[in-house]
C-alpha positions as CSV (number, residue, x, y, z in Angstrom):
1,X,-6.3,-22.4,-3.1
2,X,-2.7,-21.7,-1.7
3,X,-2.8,-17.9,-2.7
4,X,-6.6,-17.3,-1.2
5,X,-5.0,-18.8,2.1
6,X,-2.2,-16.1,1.3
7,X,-4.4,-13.7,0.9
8,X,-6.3,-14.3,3.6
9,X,-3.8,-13.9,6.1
10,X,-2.9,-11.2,4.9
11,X,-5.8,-9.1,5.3
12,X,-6.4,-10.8,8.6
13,X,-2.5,-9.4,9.1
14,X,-3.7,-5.9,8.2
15,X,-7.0,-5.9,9.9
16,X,-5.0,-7.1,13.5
17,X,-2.0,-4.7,12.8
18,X,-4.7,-1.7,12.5
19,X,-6.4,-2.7,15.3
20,X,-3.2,-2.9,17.9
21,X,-1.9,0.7,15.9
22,X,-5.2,2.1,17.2
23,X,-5.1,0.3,20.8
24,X,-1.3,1.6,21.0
25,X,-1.9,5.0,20.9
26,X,-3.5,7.1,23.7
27,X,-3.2,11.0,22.6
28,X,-5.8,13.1,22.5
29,X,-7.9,13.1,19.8
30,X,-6.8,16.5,18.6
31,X,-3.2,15.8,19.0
32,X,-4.1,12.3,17.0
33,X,-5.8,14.7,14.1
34,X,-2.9,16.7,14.2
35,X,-0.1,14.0,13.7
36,X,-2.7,12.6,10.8
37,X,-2.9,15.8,9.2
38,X,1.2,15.8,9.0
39,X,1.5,12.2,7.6
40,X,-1.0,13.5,5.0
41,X,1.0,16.5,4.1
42,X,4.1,14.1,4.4
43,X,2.8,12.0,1.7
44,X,1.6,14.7,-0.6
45,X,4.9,16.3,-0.8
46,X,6.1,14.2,-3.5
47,X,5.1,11.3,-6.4
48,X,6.0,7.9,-4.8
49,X,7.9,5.7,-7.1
50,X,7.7,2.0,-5.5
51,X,9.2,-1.5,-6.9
52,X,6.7,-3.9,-6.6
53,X,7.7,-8.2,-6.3
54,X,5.3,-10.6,-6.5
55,X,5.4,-13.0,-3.3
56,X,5.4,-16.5,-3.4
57,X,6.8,-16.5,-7.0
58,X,10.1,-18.3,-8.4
59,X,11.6,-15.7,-10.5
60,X,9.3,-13.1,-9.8
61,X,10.0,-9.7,-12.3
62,X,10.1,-6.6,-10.1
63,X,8.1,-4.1,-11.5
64,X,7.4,0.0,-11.0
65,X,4.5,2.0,-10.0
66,X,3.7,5.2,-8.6
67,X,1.5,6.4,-5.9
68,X,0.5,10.1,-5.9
69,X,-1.4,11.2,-2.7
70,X,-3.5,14.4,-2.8
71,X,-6.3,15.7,-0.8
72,X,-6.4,12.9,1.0
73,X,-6.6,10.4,-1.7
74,X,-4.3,8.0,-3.2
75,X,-4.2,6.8,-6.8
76,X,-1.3,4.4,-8.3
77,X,-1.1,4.9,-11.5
78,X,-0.7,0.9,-12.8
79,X,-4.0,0.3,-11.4
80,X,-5.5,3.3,-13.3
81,X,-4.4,2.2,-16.1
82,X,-6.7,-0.8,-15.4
83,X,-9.5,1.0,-14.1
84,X,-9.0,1.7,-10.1
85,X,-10.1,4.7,-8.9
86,X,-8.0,7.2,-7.0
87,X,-9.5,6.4,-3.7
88,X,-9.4,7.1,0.3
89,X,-6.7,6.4,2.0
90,X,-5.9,6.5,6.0
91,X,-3.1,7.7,7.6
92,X,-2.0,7.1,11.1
93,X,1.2,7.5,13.2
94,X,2.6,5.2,15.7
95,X,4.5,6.0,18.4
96,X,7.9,5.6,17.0
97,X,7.1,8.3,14.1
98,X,6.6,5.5,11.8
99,X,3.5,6.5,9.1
100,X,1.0,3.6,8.4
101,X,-1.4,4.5,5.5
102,X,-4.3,1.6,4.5
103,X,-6.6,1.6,1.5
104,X,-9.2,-0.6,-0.5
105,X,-9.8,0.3,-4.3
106,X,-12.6,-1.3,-6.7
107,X,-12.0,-1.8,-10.1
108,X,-14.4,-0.8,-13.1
109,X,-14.5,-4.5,-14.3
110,X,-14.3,-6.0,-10.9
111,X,-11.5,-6.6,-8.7
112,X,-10.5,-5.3,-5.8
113,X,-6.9,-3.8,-4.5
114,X,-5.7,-4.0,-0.5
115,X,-2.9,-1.6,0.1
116,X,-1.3,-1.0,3.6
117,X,2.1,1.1,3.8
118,X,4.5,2.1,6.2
119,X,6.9,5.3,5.6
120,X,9.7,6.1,7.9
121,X,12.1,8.7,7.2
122,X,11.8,8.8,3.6
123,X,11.5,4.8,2.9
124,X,8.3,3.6,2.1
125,X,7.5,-0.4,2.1
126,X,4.5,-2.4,2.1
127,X,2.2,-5.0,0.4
128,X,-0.4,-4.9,-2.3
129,X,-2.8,-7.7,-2.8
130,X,-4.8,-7.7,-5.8
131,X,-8.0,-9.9,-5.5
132,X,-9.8,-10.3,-9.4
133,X,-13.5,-10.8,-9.2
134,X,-13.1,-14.8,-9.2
135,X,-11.1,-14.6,-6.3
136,X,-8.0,-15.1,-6.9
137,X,-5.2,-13.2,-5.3
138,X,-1.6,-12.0,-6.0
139,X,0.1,-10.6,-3.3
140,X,2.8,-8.1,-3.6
141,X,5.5,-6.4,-1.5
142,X,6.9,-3.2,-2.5
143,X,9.4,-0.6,-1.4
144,X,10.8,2.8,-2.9
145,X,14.2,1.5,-2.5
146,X,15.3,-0.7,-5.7
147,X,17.6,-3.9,-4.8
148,X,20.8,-3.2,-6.4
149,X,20.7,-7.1,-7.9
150,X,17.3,-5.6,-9.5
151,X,18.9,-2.7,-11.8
152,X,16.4,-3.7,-14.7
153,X,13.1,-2.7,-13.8
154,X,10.3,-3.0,-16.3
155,X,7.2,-1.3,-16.1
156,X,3.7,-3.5,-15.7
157,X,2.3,-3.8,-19.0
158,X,-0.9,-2.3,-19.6
């Protein structure tokens, strides 16, 4: 129960955050498309290794992933490993430069993945939340910066 109420704020989180990102911003809409195209070419340039810790866990393992953004599309390749699709993915830029990037992904077997990122300069952070077809939820942060208490990072097992 306590991790749908996570969950669910959360998303409620995300949904609010996109919604003021949008209101914020008053550029034209080619100038908006530009900046968009940018963050997209920004993204693309390289493969995104991120740490991922579960939140709300004692002793929660950090673990790695990678997010590869082409065309734009974003895959992670953990969650293709379990049957995600590469998917959508939208990019917008505030005013301070800072890239926010949102996507949704559908697993094979059910399931569904919330991602919502934020790059500035060249760190990336964000959350994950991974909702299996019976509802449950695990939320995760991430970040392409490991802790330096963290040196042993292990790889999700697939």
């Amino acid at each position: 129960m306590k991790k749908a109420v996570i969950g669910a704020m959360i998303l409620s989180f995300l949904v609010v955050s996109a919604e003021l990102t949008f209101a914020a911003q008053e550029v034209s809409p080619s100038a908006r498309q530009e900046a968009e195209a940018k963050a997209k070419q920004i993204l693309s340039s390289k493969e995104w290794a991120i740490y991922l810790t579960a939140m709300g866990e004692k002793k929660a393992k950090t673990e790695t992933d990678a997010l590869i953004f082409t065309e734009g599309k974003v895959t992670s390749k953990n969650l293709s490993a379990k049957g995600y699709p590469t998917t959508n993915y939208t990019a917008t830029v505030q005013e301070n430069g800072t890239i926010v990037w949102e996507t949704m992904q559908t697993a094979e077997k059910g399931g569904t993945a919330f991602y919502r990122g934020e790059l500035e300069g060249q760190a990336m952070r964000g959350v994950l939340s991974l909702h299996s077809s019976g509802g449950e939820a695990r939320n995760f942060s991430f970040t392409t910066t490991a802790l330096a208490a963290e040196k042993k990072v292990e790889p999700v097992k697939k």
